[in-house]
mmCIF file of the N, C-alpha and C atoms, coordinates in Angstrom:
data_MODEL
# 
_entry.id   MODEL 
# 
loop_
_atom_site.group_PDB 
_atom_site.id 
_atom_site.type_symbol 
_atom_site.label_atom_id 
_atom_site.label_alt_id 
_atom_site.label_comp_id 
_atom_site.label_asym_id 
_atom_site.label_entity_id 
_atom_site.label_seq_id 
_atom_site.pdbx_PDB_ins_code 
_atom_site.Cartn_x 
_atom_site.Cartn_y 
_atom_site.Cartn_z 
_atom_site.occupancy 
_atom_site.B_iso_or_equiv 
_atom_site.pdbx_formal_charge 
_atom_site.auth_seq_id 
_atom_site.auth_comp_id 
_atom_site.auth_asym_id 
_atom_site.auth_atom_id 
_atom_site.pdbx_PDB_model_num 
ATOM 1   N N  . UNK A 1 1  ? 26.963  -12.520 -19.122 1.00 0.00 ? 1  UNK A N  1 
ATOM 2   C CA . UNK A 1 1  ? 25.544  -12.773 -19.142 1.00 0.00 ? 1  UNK A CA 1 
ATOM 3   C C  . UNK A 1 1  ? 24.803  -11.545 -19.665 1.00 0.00 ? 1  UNK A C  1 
ATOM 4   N N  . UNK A 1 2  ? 24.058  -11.278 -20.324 1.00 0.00 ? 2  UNK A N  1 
ATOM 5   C CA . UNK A 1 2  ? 22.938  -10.735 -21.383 1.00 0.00 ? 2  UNK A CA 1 
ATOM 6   C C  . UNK A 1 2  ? 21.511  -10.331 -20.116 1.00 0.00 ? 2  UNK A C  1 
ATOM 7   N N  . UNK A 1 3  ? 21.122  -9.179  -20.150 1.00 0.00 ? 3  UNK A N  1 
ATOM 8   C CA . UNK A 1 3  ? 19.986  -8.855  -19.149 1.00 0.00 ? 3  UNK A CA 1 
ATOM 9   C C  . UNK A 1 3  ? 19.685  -9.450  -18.984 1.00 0.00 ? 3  UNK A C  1 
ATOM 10  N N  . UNK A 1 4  ? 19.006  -9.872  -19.955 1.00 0.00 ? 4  UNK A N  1 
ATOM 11  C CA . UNK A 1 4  ? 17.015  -10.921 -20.254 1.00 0.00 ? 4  UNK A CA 1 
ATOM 12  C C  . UNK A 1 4  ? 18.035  -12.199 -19.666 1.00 0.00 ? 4  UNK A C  1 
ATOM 13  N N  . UNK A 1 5  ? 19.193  -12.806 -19.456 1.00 0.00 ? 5  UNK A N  1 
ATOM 14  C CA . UNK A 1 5  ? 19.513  -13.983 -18.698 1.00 0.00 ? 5  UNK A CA 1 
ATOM 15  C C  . UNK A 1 5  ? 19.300  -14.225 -17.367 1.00 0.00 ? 5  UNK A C  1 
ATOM 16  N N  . UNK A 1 6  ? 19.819  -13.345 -16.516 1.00 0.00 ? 6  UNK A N  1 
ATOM 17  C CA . UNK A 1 6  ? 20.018  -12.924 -15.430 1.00 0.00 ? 6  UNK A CA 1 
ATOM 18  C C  . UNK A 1 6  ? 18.912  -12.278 -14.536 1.00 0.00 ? 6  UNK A C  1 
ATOM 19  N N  . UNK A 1 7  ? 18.071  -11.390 -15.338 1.00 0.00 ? 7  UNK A N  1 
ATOM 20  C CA . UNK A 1 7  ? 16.765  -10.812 -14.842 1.00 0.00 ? 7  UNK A CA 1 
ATOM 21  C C  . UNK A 1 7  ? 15.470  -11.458 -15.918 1.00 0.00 ? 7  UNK A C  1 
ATOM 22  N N  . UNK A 1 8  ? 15.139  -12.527 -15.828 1.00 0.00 ? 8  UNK A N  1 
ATOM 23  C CA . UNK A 1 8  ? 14.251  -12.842 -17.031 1.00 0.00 ? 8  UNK A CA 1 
ATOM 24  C C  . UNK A 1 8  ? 12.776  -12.504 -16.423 1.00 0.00 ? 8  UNK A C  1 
ATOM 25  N N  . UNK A 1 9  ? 11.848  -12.186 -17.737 1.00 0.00 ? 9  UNK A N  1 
ATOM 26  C CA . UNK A 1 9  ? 10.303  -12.013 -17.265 1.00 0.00 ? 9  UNK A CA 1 
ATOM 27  C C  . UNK A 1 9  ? 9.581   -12.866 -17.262 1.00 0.00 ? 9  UNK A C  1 
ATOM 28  N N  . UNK A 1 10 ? 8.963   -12.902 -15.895 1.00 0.00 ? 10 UNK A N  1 
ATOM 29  C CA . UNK A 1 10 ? 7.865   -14.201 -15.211 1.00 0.00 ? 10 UNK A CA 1 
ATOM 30  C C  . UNK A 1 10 ? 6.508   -13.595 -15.507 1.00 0.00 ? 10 UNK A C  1 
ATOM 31  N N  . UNK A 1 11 ? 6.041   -14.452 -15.232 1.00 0.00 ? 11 UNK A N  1 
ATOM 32  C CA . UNK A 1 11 ? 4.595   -14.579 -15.335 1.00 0.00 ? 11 UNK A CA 1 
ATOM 33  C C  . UNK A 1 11 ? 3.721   -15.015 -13.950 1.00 0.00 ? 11 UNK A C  1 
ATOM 34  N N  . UNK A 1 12 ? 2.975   -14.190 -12.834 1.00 0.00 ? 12 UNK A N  1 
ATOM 35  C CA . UNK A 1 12 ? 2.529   -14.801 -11.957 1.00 0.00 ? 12 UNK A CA 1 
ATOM 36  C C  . UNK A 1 12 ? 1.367   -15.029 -12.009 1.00 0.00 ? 12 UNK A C  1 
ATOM 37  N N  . UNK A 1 13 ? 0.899   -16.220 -12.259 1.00 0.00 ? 13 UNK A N  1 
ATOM 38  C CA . UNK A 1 13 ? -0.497  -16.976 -12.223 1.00 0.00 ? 13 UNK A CA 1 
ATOM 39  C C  . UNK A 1 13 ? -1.643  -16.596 -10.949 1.00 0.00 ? 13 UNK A C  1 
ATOM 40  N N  . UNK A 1 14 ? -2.456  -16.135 -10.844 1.00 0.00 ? 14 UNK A N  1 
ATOM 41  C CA . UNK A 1 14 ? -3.264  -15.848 -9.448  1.00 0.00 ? 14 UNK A CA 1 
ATOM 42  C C  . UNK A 1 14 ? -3.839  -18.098 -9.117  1.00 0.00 ? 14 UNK A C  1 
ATOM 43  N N  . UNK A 1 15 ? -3.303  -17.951 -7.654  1.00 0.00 ? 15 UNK A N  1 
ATOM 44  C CA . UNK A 1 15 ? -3.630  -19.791 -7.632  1.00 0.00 ? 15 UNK A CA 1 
ATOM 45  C C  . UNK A 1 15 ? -5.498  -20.070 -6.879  1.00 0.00 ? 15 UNK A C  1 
ATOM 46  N N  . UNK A 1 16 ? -6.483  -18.288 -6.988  1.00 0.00 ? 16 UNK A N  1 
ATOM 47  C CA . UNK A 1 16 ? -7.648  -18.351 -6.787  1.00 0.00 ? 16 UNK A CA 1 
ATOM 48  C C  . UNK A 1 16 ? -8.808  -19.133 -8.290  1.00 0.00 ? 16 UNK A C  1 
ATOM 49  N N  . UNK A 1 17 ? -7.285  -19.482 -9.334  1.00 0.00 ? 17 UNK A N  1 
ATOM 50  C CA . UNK A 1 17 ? -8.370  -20.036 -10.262 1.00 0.00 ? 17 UNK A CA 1 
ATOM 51  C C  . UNK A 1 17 ? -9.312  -18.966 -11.408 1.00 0.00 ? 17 UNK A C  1 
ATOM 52  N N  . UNK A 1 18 ? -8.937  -17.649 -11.052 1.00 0.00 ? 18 UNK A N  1 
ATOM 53  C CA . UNK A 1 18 ? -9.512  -16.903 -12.071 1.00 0.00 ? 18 UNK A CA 1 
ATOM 54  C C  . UNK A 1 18 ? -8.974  -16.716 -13.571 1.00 0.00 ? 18 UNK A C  1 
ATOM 55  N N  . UNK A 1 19 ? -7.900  -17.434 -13.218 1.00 0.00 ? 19 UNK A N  1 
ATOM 56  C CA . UNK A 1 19 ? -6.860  -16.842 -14.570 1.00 0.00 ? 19 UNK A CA 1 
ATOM 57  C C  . UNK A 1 19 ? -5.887  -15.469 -14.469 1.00 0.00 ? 19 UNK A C  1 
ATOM 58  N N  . UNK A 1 20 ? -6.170  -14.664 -13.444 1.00 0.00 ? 20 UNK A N  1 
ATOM 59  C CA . UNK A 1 20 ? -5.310  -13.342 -13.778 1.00 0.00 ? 20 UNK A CA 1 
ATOM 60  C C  . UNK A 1 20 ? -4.149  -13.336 -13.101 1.00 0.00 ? 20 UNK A C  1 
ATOM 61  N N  . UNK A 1 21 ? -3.396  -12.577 -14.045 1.00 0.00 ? 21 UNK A N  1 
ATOM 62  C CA . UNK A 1 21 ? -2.044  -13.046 -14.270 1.00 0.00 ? 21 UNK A CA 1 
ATOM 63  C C  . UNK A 1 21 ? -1.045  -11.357 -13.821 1.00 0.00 ? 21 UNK A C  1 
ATOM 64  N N  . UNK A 1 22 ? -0.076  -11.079 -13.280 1.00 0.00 ? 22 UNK A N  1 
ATOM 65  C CA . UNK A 1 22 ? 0.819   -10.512 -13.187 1.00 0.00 ? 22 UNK A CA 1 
ATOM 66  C C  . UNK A 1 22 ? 1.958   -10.648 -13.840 1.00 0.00 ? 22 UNK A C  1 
ATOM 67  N N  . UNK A 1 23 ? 2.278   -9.388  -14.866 1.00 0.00 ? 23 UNK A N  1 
ATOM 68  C CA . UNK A 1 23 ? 4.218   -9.797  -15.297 1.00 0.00 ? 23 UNK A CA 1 
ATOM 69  C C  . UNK A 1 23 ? 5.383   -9.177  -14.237 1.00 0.00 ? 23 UNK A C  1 
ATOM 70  N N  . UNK A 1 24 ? 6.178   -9.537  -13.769 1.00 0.00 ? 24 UNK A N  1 
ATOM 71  C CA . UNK A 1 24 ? 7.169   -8.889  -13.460 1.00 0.00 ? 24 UNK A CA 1 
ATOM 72  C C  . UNK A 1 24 ? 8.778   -9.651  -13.512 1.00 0.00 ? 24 UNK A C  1 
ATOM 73  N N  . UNK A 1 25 ? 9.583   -9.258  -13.294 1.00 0.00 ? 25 UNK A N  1 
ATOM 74  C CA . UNK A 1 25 ? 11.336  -9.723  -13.809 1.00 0.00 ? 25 UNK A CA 1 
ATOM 75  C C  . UNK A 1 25 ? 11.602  -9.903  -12.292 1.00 0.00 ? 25 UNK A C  1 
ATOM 76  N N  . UNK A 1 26 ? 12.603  -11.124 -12.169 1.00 0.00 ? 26 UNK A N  1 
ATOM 77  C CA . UNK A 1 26 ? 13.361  -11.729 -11.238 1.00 0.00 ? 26 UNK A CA 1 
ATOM 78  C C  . UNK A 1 26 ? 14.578  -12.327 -11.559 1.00 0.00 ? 26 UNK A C  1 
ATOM 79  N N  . UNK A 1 27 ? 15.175  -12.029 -10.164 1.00 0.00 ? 27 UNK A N  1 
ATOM 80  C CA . UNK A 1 27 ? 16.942  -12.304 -10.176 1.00 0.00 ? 27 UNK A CA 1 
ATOM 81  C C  . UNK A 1 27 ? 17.264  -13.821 -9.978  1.00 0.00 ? 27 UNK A C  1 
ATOM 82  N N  . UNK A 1 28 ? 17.672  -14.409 -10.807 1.00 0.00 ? 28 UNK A N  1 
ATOM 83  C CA . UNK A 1 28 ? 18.067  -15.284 -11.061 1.00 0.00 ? 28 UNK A CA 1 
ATOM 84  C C  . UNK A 1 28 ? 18.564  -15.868 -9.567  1.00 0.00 ? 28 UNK A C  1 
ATOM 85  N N  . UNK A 1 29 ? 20.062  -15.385 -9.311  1.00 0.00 ? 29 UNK A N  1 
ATOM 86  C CA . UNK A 1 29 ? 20.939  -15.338 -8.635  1.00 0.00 ? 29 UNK A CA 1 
ATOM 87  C C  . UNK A 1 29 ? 20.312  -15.710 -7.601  1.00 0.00 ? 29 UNK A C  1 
ATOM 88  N N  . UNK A 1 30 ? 19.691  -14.825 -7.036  1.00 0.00 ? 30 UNK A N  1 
ATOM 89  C CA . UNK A 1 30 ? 18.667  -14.821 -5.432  1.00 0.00 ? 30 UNK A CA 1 
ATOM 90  C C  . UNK A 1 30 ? 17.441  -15.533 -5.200  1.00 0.00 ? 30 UNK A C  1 
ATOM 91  N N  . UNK A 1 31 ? 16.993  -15.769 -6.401  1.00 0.00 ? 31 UNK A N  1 
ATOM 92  C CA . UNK A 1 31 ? 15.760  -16.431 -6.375  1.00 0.00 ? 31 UNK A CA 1 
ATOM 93  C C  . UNK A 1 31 ? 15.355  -17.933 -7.595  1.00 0.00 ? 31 UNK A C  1 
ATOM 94  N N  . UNK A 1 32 ? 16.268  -18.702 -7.049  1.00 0.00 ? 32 UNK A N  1 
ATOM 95  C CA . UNK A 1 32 ? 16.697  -20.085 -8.128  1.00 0.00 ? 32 UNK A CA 1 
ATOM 96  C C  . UNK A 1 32 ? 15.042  -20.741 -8.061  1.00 0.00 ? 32 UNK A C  1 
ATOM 97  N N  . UNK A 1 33 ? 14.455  -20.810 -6.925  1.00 0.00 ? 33 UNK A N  1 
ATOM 98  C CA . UNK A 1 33 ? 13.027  -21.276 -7.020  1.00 0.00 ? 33 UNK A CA 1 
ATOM 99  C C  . UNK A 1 33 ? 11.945  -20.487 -7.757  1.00 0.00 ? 33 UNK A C  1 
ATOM 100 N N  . UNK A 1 34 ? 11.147  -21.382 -7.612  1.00 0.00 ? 34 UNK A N  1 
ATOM 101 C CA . UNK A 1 34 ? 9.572   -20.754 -8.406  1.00 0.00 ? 34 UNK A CA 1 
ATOM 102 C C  . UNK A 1 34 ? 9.500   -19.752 -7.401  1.00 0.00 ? 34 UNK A C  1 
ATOM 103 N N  . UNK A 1 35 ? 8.827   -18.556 -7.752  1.00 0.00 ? 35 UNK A N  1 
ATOM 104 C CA . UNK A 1 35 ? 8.618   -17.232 -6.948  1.00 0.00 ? 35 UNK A CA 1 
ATOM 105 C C  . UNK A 1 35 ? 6.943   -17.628 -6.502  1.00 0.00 ? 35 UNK A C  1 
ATOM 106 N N  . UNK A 1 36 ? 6.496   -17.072 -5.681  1.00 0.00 ? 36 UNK A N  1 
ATOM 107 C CA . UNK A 1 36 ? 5.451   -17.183 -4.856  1.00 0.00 ? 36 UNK A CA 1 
ATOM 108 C C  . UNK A 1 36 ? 4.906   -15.977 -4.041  1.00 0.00 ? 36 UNK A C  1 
ATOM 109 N N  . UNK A 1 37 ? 3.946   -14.868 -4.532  1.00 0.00 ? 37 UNK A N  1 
ATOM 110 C CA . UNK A 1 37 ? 3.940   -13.599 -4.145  1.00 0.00 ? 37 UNK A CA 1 
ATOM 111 C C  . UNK A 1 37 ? 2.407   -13.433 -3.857  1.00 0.00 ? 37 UNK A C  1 
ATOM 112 N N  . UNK A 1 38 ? 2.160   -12.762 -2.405  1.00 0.00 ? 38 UNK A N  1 
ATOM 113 C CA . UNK A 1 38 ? 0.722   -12.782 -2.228  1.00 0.00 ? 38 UNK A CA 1 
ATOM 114 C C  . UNK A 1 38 ? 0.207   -10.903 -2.605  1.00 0.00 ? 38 UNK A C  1 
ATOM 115 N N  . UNK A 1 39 ? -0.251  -10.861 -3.993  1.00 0.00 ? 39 UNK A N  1 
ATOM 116 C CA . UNK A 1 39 ? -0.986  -9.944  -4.446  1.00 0.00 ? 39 UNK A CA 1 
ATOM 117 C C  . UNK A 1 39 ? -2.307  -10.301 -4.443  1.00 0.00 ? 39 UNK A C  1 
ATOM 118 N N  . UNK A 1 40 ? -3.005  -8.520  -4.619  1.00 0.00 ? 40 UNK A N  1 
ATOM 119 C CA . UNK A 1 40 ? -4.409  -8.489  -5.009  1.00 0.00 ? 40 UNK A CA 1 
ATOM 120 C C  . UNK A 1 40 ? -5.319  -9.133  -6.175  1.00 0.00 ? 40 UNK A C  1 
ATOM 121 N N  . UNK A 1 41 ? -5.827  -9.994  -6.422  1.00 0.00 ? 41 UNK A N  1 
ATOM 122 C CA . UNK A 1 41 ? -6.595  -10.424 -7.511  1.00 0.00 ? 41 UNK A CA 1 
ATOM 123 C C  . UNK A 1 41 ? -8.147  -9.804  -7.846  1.00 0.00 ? 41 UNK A C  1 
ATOM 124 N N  . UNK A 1 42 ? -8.188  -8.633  -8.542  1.00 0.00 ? 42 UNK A N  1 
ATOM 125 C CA . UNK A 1 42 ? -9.592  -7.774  -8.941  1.00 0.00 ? 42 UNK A CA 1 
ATOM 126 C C  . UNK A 1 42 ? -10.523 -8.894  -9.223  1.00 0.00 ? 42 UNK A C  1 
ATOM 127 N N  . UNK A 1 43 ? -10.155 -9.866  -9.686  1.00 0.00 ? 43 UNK A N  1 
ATOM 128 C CA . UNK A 1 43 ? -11.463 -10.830 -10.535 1.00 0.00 ? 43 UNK A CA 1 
ATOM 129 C C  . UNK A 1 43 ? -12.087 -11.302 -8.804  1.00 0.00 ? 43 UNK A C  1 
ATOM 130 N N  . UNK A 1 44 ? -11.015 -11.999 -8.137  1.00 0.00 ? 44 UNK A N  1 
ATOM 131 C CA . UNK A 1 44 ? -11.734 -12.810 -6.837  1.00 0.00 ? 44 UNK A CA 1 
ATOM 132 C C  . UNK A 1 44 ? -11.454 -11.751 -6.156  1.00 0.00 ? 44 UNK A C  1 
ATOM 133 N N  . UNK A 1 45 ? -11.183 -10.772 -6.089  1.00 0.00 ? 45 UNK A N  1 
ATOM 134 C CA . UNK A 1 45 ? -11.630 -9.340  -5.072  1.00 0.00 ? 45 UNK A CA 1 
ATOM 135 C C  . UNK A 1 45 ? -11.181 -9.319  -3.461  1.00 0.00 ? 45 UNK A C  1 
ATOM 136 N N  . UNK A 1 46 ? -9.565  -10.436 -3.426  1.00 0.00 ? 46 UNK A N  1 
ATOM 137 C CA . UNK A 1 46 ? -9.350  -10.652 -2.439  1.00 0.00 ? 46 UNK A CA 1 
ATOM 138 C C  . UNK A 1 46 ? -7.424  -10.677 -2.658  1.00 0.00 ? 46 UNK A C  1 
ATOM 139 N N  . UNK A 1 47 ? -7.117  -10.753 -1.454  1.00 0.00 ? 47 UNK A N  1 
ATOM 140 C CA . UNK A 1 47 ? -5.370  -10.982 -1.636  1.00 0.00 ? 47 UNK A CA 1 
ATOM 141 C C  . UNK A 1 47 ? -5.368  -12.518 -1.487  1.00 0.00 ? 47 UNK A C  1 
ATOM 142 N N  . UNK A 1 48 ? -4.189  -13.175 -2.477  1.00 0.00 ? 48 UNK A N  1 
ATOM 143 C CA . UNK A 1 48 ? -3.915  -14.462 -2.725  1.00 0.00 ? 48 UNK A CA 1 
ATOM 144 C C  . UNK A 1 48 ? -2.916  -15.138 -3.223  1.00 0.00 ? 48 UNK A C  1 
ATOM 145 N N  . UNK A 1 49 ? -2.430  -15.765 -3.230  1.00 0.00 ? 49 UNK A N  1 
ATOM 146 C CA . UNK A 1 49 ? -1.087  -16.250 -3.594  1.00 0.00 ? 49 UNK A CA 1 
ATOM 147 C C  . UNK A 1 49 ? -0.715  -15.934 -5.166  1.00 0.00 ? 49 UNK A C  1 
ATOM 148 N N  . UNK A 1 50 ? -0.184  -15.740 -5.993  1.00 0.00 ? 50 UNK A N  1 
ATOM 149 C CA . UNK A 1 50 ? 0.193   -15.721 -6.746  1.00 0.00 ? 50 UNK A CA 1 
ATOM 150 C C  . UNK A 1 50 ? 1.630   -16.477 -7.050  1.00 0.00 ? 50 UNK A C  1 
ATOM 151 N N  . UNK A 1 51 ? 1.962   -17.905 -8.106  1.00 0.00 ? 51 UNK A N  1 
ATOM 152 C CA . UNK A 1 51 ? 2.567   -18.448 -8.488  1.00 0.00 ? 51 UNK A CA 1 
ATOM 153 C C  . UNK A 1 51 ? 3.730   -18.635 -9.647  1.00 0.00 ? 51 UNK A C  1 
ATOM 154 N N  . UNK A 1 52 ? 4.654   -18.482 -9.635  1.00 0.00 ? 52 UNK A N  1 
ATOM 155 C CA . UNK A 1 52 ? 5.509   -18.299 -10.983 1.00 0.00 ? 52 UNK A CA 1 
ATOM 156 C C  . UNK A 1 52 ? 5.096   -19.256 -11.485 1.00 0.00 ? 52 UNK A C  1 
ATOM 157 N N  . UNK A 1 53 ? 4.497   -19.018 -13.072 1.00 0.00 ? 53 UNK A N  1 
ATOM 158 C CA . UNK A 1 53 ? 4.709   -20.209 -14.290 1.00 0.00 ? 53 UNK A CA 1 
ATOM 159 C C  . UNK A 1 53 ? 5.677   -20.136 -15.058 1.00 0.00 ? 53 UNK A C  1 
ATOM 160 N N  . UNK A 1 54 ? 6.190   -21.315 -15.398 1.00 0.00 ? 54 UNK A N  1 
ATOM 161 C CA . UNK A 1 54 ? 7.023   -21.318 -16.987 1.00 0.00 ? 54 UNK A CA 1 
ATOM 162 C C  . UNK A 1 54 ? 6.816   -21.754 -18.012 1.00 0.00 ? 54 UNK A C  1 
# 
């Protein structure tokens, strides 16, 4: 398996509706589901879920 297979780069959607977006890489292996991470969103000025898109 090839990096970018195994560790590929996501995209986390903020789900407050502003549009802002986080990049970061996830392990395949450990994490077969959509990722789901509660970061800060500057636009809505609050902590909030953040969603893997594909």
């Amino acid at each position: 398996m090839a990096r970018n297979d195994l560790r590929p780069v996501i995209r986390l959607r903020s789900t407050a509706g502003t549009g802002y977006t986080y990049v970061t890489r996830k392990n395949r292996r450990t994490d077969a589901d959509r990722m789901v991470l509660r970061k800060y969103d500057p636009v809505a000025g609050r902590h909030v879920d953040f969603r893997e898109e594909r």
